[in-house]
N, C-alpha and C positions, 0 to 999 in steps of 0.2 A: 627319184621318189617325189612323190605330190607333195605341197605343203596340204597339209592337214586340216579340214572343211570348218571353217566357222562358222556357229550356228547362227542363224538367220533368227534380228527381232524384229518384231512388230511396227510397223510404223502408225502417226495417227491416222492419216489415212485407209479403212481398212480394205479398199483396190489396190494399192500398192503393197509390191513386197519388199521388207528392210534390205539395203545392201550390208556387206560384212560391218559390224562394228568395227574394224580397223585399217585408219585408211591407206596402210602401208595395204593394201590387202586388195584394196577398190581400184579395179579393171573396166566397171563400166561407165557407159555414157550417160545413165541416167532411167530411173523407173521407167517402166510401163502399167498400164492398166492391168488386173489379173485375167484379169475375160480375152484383155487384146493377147496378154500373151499366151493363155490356153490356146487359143483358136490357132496357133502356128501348130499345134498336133493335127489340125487338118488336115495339114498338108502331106499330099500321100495317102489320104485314107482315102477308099474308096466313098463315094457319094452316098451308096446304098447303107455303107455303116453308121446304124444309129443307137439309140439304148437300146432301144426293143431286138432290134437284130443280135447286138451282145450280148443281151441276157437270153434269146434264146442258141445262142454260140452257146453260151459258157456251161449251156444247161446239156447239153450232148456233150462237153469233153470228158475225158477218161479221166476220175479222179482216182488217183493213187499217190504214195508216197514218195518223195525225188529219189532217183537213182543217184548211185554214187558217180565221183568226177573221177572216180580208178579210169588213167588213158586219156581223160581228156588232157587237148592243150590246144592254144587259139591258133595256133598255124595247121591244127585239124580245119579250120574254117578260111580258107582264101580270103581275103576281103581286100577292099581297093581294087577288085579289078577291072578291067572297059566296063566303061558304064553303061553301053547299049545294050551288049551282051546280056547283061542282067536287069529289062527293063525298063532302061531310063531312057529319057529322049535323045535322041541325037543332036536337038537345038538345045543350045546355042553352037554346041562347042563339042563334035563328035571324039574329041580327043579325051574329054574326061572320065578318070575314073567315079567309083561309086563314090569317093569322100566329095570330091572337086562337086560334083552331081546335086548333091544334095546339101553342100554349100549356097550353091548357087539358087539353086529349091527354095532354100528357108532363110534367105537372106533379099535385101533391100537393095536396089542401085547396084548388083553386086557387076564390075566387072573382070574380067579376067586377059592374059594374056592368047597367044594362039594356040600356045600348045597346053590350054585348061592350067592353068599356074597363076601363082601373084597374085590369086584374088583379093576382091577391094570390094570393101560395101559393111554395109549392118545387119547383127545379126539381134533377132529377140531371144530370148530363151523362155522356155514357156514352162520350164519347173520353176525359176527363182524371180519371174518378169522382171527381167533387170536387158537392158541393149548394151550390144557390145562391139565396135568398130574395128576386130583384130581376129581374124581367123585364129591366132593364135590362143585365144580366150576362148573357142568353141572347137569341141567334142564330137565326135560324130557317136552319138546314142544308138546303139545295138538296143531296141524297145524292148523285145524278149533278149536279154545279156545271152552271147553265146555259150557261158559254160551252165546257165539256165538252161539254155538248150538243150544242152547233151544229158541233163540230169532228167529232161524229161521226153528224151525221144531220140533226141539227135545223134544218140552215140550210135544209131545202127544205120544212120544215112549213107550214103556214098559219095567221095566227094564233089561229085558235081551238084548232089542238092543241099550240101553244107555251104559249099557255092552260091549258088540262089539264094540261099537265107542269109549269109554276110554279106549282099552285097544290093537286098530287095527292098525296091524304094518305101514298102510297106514298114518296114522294120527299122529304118535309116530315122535316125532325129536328131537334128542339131540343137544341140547342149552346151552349157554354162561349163567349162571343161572341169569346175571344184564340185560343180552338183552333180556330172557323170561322176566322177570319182569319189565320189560320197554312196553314191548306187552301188556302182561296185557291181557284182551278179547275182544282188539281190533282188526280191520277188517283191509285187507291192504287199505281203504280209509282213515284211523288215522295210522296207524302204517307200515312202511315199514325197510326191514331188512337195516343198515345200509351199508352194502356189496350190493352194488350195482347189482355186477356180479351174484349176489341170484335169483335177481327179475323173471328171466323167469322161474326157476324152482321153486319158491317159487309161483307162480303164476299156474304154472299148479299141480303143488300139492294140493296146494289150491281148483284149483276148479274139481279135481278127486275126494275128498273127498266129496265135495259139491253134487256133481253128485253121487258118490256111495251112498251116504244116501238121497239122491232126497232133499236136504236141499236148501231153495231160496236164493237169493241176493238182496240187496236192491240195489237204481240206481248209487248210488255213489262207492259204492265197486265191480259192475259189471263194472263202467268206470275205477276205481282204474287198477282191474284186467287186462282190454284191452289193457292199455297203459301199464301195466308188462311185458304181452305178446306179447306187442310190439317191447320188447327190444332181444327176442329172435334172435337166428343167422337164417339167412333166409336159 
């Protein structure tokens, strides 16, 4: 079981985001900017996704109510598997899985052994902008959570595109491993990255994912979304 998320204060600074007030608690290396660390949800998104393209996504998905999670369960969804297989490059390191994959993705100097193992490098997190030097302090973020998934599409997949979605570099985001688990397989109408400076791209990632698997939104996390998307630079 996780230790349990301490809420993040304010620092004076208002670029930086606070580390945990307790420092039995502090795992990282040291702030980052909030801009610098939004901008790591870049990575993976396509070129072409911008406000304007998410807000006309978000304006064609199927709003309705979440389905229930009767049936689901995460080993309904493969994940971890070769990482070519599902998109990713074969350089550096065609041995890696999807997690090693997008370690390596969203990480700094990162290197590894031959067989994709033992990774070494820094990683940003772009919900909490805090760096962290420990594979073991970073989460691989499911953007759309899988049992989000299922409640809004995915229970009728089959497993080979439950497949593609656990393991697709669109969907993959390395994370603060206490602020993935603070998310939980909450939607941004309960959960929002505590980096404020996130929100627009955390938003149009959000709903490229939604839109690449035709997956709905219910009314509260399509308004959640708007006003994300609202914070975008014009």
């Amino acid at each position: 079981m996780r230790t349990p998320f301490i809420a993040l204060a304010s620092l004076a600074a208002p670029a930086l985001i606070a580390a945990p007030s307790l420092a039995s608690a502090r795992t990282d290396i040291g702030a980052v900017p909030a801009a610098t660390a939004a901008a790591q949800l870049r990575l993976g998104l396509p070129s072409t996704a911008t406000p304007a393209s998410a807000k006309a996504a978000l304006s064609t998905l199927l709003v309705r109510a979440d389905g229930s999670t009767t049936g689901y369960s995460r080993d309904l969804f493969p994940h971890w598997r070769d990482a070519s297989t599902w998109g990713w490059p074969v350089a550096p390191n065609n041995s890696c899985d999807a997690r090693n994959a997008a370690l390596y993705r969203d990480g700094k100097n990162v290197t590894m052994s031959s067989t994709c193992s033992y990774l070494k490098g820094t990683w940003v997190d772009p919900y909490g902008a805090r760096r962290y030097d420990a594979t073991a302090d970073i989460d691989i973020d499911h953007m759309v959570p899988l049992a989000a998934s299922w409640r809004s599409g995915a229970a009728s997949w089959d497993p080979t595109k439950r497949t593609q979605f656990a393991n697709d570099p669109l969907v993959l985001v390395s994370s603060y491993d206490r602020l993935n688990s603070a998310k939980g397989d909450k939607g941004p109408e309960a959960w929002r990255p505590p980096n404020k400076a996130a929100y627009c791209l955390y938003a149009i990632r959000w709903t490229a994912v939604k839109s690449k698997y035709k997956l709905s939104v219910n009314s509260a996390e399509k308004a959640a979304l708007t006003s994300m998307l609202a914070t975008c630079p014009a």
